[in-house]
Every structure is written in C-alpha cells, then in structure tokens.
C-alpha positions in Angstrom: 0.0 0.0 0.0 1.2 3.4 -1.2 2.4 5.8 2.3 2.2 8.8 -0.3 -0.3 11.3 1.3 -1.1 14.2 -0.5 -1.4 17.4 0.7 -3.6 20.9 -1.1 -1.6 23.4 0.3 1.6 21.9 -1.0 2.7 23.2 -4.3 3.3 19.5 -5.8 1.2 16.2 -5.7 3.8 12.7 -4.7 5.2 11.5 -7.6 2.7 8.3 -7.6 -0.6 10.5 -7.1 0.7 12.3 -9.7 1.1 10.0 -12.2 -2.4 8.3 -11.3 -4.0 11.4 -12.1 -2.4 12.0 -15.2 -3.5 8.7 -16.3 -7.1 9.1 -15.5 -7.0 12.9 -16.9 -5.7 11.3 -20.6 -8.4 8.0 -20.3 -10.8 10.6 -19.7 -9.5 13.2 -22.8 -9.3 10.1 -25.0 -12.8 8.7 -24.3 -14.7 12.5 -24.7 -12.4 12.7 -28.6 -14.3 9.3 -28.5 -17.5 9.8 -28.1 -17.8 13.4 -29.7 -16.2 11.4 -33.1 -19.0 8.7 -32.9 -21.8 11.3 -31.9 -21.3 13.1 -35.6 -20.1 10.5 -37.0 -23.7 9.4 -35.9 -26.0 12.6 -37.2 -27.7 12.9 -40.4 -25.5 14.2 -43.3 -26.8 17.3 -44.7 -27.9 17.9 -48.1 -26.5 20.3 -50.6 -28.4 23.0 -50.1 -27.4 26.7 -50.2 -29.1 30.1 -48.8 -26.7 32.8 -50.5 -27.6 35.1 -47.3 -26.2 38.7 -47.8 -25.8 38.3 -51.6 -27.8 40.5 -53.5 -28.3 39.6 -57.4 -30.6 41.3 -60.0 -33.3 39.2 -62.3 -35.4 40.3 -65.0 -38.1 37.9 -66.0 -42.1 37.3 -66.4 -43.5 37.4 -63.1 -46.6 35.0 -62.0 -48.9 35.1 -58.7 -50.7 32.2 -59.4 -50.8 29.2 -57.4 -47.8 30.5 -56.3 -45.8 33.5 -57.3 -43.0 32.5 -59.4 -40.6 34.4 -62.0 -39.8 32.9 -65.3 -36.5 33.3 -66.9 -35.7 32.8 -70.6 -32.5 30.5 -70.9 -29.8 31.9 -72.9 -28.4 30.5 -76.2 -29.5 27.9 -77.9 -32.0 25.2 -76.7 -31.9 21.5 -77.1 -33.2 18.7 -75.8 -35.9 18.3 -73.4 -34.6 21.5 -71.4 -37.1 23.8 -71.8 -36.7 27.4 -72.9 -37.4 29.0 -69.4 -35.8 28.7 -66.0 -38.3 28.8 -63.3 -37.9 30.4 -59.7 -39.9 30.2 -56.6 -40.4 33.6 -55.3 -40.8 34.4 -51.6 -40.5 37.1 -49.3 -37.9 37.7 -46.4 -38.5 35.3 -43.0 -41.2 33.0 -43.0 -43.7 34.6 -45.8 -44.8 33.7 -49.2 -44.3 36.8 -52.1 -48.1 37.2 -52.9 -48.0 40.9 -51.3 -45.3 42.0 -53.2 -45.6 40.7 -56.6 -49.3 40.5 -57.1 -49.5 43.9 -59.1 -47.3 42.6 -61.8 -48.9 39.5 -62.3 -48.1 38.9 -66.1 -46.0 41.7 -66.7 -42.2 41.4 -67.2 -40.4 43.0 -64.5 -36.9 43.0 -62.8 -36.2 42.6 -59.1 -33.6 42.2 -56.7 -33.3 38.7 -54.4 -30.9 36.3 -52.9 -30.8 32.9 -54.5 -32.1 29.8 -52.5 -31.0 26.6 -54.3 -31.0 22.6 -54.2 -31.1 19.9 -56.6 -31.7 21.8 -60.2 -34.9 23.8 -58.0 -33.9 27.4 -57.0 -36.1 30.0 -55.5 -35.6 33.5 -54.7 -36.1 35.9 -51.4 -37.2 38.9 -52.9 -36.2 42.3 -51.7 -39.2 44.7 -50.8 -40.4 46.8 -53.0 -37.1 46.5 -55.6 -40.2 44.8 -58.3 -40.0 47.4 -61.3 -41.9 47.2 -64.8 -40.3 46.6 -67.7 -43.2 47.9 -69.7 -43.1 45.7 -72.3 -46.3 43.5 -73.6 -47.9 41.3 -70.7 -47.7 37.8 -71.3 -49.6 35.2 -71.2 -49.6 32.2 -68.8 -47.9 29.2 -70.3 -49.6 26.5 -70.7 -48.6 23.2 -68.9 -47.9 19.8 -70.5 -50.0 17.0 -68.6 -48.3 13.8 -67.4 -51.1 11.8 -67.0 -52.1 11.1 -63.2 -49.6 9.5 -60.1 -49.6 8.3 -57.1 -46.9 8.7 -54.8 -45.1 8.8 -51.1 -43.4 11.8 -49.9 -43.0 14.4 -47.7 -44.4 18.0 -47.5 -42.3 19.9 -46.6 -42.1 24.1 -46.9 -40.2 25.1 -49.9 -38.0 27.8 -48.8 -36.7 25.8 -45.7 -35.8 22.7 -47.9 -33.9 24.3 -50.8 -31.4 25.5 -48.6 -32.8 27.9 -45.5 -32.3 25.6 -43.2 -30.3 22.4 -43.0 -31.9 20.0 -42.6 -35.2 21.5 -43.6 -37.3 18.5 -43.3 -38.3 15.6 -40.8 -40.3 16.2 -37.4 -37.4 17.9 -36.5 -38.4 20.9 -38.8 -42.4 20.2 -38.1 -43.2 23.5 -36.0 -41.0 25.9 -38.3 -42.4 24.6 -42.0 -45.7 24.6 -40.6 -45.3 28.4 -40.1 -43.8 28.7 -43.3 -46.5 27.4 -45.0 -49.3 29.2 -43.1 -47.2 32.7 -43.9 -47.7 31.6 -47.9 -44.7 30.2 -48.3 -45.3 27.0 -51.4 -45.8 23.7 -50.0 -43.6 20.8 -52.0 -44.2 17.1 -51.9 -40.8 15.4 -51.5 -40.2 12.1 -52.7 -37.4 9.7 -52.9 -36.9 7.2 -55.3 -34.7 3.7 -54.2 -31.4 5.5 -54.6 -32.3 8.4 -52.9 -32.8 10.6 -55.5 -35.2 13.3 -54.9 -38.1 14.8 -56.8 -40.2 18.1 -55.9 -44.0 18.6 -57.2 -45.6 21.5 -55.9 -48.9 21.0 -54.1 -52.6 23.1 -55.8 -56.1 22.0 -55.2 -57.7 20.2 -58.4 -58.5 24.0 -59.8 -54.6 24.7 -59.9 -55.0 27.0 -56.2 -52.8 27.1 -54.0 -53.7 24.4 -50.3 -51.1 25.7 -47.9 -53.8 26.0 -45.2 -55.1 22.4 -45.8 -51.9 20.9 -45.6 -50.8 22.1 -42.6 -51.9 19.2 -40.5 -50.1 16.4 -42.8 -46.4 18.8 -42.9 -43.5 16.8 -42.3 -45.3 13.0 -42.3 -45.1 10.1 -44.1 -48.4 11.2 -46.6 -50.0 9.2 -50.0 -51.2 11.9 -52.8 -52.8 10.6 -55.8 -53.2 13.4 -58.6 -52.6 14.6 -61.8 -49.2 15.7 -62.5 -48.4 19.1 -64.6 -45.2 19.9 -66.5 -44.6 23.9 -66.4 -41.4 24.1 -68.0 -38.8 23.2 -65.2 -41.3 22.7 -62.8 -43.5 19.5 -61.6 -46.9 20.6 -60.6 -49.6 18.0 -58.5 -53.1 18.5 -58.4 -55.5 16.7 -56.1 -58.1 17.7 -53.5 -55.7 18.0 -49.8 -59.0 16.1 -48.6 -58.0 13.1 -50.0 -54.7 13.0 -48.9 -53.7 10.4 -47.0 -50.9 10.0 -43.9 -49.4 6.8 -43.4 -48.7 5.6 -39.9 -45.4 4.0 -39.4 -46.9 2.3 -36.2 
C-alpha cells in the first residue's frame, strides 16, 4: 500500500498521485475525442443545399402570382433537348412569408427585381427584396400553358419550400415540423418530397384540383409520411400535382 499522502496546500502532488492522475485525466480526454467522433459520425449528413444570405443579385423575368408567385427566366443560347426554354424560380419574401403581397400587381407583366438565390437539386427560388419589383413595360404575357403527365400516385414528404432548398439544414423531418408549418401558413409553397430507391429526390408542388394554392389544408399532414394521388403538370422546369388536400392520406409507421 502506497504511504504517499497528499497534501492541497503543497505546491506539488507525490510523484505516484501524480502519475495516477495524469493517467485518468488522458483515459478521460481520449474517451470525450471518443464519443464526440462517434456522436457526428452518428448525425444525419446534410444535403447540398445553399441560402446565398447577404448576396444580392438582380433578375429580370415574367412574373406569375398564381398558385404560387413564381418568375420565369428565358435561358440563354441555344435550346436543345428536353430543357425547356425557361428557367423557373420560386419567389418568396424575407422570413417565413410567401411573395403574394409584393408581386401580385405585376402578375403577367415582365419585370426585374432584386433577391438572394435559395437553391438545391436543379430547383432554385428567390427571397425577394421589398419593394425592388420594377416594370419593364413591355407587352404582358400570357400564362404558359402546362404539358400534362397523366395522373400518379406517390409517397413523400411536404415539406415548406423555402426551408428545404437550402434555408435551413436539414429542412425536413419532425425535426423541422413547428417551423415549415409556419412557413406554410405565412404563404410560403408547399412541396411534396419524394425519394426514389437511390435516394434521389423529386419536388411537385402541391394546388387544389383547380390549380389554387392548399397551404392551409396541408398544414396538418407537414413533415409526415403522406399518400397523394393526382394529376401531374409539367410547367417548363417545374413539376406541378393536383389533387383535392381532402383526400390526402398520412401513413402511420406504427
């Protein structure tokens, strides 16, 4: 048995405490490095999503309020392919609130305005600065028509648009639940998520079965496991589902 005794007010612990210590100070370093390496090792990878906060660019494109308010943007050069001839962008306003307010006088008309981009997987979205929408004064146009693609069913997610595409990370999940849902009740477009078996994702915005907008009826059925069976829409870049939110359908995992 050791006769070391160690003393606080001395300025030095016995060699033999000393050591001890040490030894349990280093287990105890080694096994935090540990355990903070398996815990993210652990967490969900996030998606490549990006929010260009702070970076102001300028668009000039054919503004639409309905369902939701989007711009369209000719491509440049030549087209071919199946790419279509316009690039399409979400439009919302700053925090948690849809762009109704600020676009809905230019509906149709071809305008420019100044946003930060919001962008994931090919689908991009702008946050629109107030009150930079100016008239081009050029002829209104008309609203494109949409290429059907026959009616779906699938299994997804709806989740709030803005969030998703790069907001927040991760924006989806019941870990997101409370803040889409207030995205979606401040206007903000409602996307069904789905994921095919390698993981690939695919985006279809949500209108009732007249092409109007359902973010209050899907507010219940945000960030669940939920069946839609509709008829899908094709409006240029942009996947478009239509079907009554009442016969929607949540799946329990139970």
């Amino acid at each position: 048995m050791s006769k070391e005794f160690y003393i606080g007010y001395m300025g030095e612990a016995p060699q033999g405490i000393a050591r001890f210590v040490r030894g349990k100070i280093i287990q105890i370093i080694v096994s935090v490095l540990f355990l903070a390496f398996g815990l993210a090792w652990g967490q969900q990878h996030f998606f490549a999503a990006t929010f260009e906060f702070g970076k102001v660019r300028s668009f000039e494109g054919i503004v639409f309020n309905e369902p939701y308010p989007m711009l369209r943007v000719k491509r440049p050069g030549k087209i071919s392919g199946s790419l279509s001839q316009f690039s399409n962008y979400s439009l919302v306003a700053l925090g948690k609130f849809g762009a109704n307010e600020l676009v809905k006088e230019f509906h149709g008309q071809s305008v420019s305005l100044d946003g930060s981009l919001v962008y994931q997987d090919g689908q991009a979205m702008i946050e629109v600065v107030a009150g930079s929408l100016k008239s081009l004064n050029r002829e209104d146009q008309k609203m494109l028509a949409t290429e059907s693609l026959g009616r779906h069913r699938f299994i997804g997610e709806i989740v709030d648009s803005k969030c998703y595409l790069g907001v927040m990370n991760p924006g989806a999940t019941k870990t997101h639940k409370s803040c889409a849902i207030r995205c979606v009740s401040g206007g903000i477009p409602p996307v069904l998520m789905v994921r095919d078996e390698h993981g690939r994702a695919s985006y279809l915005m949500l209108v009732n079965e007249q092409g109007k907008s359902v973010n209050e009826q899907v507010l219940g059925m945000i960030a669940e496991p939920v069946l839609i069976e509709g008829e899908v829409e094709k409006l240029g870049d942009t996947l478009i589902l239509k079907a009554n939110p009442e016969d929607y359908q949540l799946i329990t995992t139970e």
